[in-house]
C-alpha positions as CSV (number, residue, x, y, z in Angstrom):
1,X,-5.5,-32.1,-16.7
2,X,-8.7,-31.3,-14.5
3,X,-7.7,-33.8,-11.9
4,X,-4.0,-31.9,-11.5
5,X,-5.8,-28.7,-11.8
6,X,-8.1,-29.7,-8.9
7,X,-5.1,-31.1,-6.8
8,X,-2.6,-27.9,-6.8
9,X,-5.5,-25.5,-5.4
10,X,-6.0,-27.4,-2.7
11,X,-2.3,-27.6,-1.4
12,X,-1.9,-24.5,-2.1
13,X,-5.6,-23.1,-0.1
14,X,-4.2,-25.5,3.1
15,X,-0.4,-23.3,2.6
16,X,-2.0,-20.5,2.6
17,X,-4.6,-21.1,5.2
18,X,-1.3,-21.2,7.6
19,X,0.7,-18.6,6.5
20,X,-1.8,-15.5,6.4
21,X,-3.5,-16.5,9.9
22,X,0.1,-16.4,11.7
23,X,1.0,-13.1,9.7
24,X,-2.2,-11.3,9.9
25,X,-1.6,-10.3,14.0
26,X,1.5,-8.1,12.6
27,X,-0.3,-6.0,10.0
28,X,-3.0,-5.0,12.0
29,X,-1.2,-4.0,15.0
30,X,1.2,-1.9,12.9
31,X,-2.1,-0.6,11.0
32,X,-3.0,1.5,14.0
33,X,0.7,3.9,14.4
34,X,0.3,4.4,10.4
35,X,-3.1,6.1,11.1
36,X,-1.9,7.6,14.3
37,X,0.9,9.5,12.6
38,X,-0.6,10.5,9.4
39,X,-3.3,12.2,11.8
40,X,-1.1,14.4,13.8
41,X,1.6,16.0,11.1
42,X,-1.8,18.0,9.4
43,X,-3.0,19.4,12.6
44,X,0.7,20.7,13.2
45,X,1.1,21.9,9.7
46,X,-2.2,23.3,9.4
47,X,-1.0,26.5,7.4
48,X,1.2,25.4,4.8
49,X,-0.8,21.6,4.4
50,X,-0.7,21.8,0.7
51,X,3.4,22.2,0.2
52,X,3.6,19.3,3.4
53,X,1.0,17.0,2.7
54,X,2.0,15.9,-0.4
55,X,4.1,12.1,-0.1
56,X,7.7,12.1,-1.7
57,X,5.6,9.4,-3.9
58,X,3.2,11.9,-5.0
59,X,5.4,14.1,-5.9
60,X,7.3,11.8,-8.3
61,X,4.1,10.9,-9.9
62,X,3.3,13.8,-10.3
63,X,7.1,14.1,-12.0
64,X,6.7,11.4,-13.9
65,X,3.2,12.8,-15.4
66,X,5.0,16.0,-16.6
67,X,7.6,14.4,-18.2
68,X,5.2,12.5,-20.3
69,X,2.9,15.0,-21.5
70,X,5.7,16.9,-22.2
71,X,6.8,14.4,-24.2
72,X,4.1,13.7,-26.1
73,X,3.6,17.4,-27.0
């Protein structure tokens, strides 16, 4: 069993040695326009940040909390 064990790593570190390495360049040139646009929406919504700031994702967590508490009141 040790010897298998041993084995499968090893194909699998040389797969994934070439796979990230070619895929990495994509992710951290789209990394950059992320940051870029999540920098200029709060300087334009500067009064009302609260209400705006908050991700549709937030807002269902947020959801989903209340439902549960209210639940298990």
């Amino acid at each position: 069993m040790t010897a298998e064990h041993g084995f499968v790593p090893r194909k699998a570190s040389a797969i994934a040695r070439c796979s990230p390495i070619t895929h990495h360049p994509s992710p951290i040139t789209h990394h950059p326009s992320p940051i870029t646009n999540h920098q200029s929406p709060p300087t334009h919504h500067s009064p009302s940040v609260k209400s705006e700031a908050l991700p549709p994702a937030a807002v269902v967590l947020m959801v989903t909390v209340f439902s549960v508490t209210k639940r298990v009141r």
